[in-house]
Structures are given as structure tokens and as C-alpha cells.
C-alpha positions in Angstrom: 189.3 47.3 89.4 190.0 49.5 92.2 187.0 51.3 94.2 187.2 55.4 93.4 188.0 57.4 95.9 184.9 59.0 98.0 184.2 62.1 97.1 185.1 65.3 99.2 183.2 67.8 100.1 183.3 71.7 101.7 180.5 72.9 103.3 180.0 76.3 105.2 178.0 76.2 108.3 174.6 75.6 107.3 172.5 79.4 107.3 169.9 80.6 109.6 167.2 80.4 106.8 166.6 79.1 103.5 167.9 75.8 101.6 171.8 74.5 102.6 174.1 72.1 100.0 177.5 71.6 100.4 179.3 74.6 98.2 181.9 72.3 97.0 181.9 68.6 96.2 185.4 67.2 94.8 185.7 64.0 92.8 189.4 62.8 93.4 191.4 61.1 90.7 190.9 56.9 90.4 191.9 53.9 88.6 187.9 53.9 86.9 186.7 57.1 84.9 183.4 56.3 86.5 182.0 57.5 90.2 179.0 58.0 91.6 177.9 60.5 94.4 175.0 61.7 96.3 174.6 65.4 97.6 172.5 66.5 100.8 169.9 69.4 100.3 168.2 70.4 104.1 165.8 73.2 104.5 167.0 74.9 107.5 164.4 77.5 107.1 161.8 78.0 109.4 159.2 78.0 106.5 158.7 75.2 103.8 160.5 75.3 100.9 158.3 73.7 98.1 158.1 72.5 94.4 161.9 72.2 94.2 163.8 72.5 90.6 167.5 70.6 90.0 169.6 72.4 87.2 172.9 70.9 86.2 175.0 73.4 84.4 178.3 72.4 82.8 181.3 75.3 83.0 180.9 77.2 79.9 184.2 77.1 79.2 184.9 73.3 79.5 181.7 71.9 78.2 183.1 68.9 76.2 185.1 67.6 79.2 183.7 64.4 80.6 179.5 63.6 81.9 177.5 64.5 85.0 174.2 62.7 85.1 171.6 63.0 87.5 171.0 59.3 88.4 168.7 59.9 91.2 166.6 62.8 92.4 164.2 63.0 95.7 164.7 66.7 95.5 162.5 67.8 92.1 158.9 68.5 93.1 159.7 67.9 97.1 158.1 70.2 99.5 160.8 70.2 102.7 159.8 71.7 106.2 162.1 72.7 108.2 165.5 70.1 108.9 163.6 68.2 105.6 166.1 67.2 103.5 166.2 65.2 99.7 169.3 63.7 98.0 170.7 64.3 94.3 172.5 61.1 93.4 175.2 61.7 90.0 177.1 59.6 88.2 180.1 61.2 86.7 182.4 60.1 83.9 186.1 61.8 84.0 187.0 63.3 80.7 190.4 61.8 79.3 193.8 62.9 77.9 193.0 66.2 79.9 194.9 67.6 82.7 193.0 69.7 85.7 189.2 68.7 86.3 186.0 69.4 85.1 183.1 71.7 86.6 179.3 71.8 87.0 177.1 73.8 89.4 173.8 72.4 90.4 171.1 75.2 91.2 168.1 73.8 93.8 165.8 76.4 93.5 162.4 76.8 96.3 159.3 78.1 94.2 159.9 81.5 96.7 162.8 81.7 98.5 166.7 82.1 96.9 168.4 79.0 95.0 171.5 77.4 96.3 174.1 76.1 94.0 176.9 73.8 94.5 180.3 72.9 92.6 181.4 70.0 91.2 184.9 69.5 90.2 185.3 65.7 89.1 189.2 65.0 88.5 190.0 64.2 84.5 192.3 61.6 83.7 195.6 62.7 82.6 196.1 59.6 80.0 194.2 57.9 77.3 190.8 55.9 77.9 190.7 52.4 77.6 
């Protein structure tokens, strides 16, 4: 089985304050409908950000299109000080027999401060699933 592609991702320069993720992360087409990924949060704010929450949203209008799990999480509950930073580790299962790709966002909210999200788009598979 071939290894999946690494994921791509699109991030803006990080702000002058408050919580930074990558706005996009892209999980390109492979042999496997499996892939797994980790995603970056940093606290570039001079202040803490504390008693972090993870939401994983599927796009409303897709939700029966493949899986995003959260297999890993240092960022729920973390307090961060400034350049802190926790990792969200997914796992992601393609959808099949679908063209396009599928979406999530994933919302880190501070307990003050303003939540970031992030996309996911994770490629489908085009044919059948084995």
C-alpha cells in the first residue's frame, strides 16, 4: 500500500494577538482512504490563553461524506502563554464513489479571548471502496 500524500496546508501570517491555526488544511487524493494529520495551535498573544475547547463540525451540507476523528488532543483543557503551542492529531477516512472532497472546521476556543477555526477539506475517492 502506498503512503498518502502529506497533507497541505495555508496559513496566513500568524496575528499580533490571540490563538493562530493554519486556516486551511488539505488532505490530497491516495491509494488508502485513510490519513492521519496533526494541526499546530500557538498563542501568539501576549496574555494566556487558557481552558482550551476543540469542536469538530462537519459541513452541513455534506455530513454523510467520509470520518474526521480527533485521535489526539494536547489542546483541550491547556493553558498556553505566549509562543505555547498544543497539537490536534485526526485521522480521516475519505468518503467513496463521491467526486470533490469533504469539509470540517475545527473551532479552538480560549475561555476569554476569540476562537480560531480551521478547514479541512480531505479529498474523496472518486471509485468504489474495497
Amino acid at each position: 500500500m502506498a503512503a498518502a500524500a502529506p497533507p497541505l496546508y495555508q496559513s496566513p501570517e500568524p496575528p499580533e494577538a490571540g490563538l493562530w491555526v493554519p486556516t486551511v488544511v488539505s488532505v490530497p487524493p491516495g491509494e488508502s482512504r485513510d490519513a492521519a494529520f496533526s494541526v499546530i495551535v500557538r498563542n501568539v498573544d501576549p496574555a494566556v490563553a487558557a481552558d482550551l475547547t476543540v469542536a469538530v463540525s462537519p459541513n452541513p451540507s455534506r455530513r454523510d461524506a467520509g470520518v474526521l476523528g480527533l485521535a489526539g488532543d494536547t489542546c483541550t483543557g491547556a493553558t498556553l502563554a505566549r509562543h505555547g503551542d498544543c497539537r490536534l492529531r485526526f485521522e480521516a477516512r475519505a468518503a467513496c464513489g463521491k467526486p470533490g472532497s469533504t469539509t470540517w472546521f475545527v473551532t479552538v476556543s480560549p475561555a476569554s479571548g476569540s476562537p480560531v477555526t480551521t478547514r479541512v477539506q480531505v479529498a474523496n475517492k472518486t471509485g468504489p471502496c474495497e
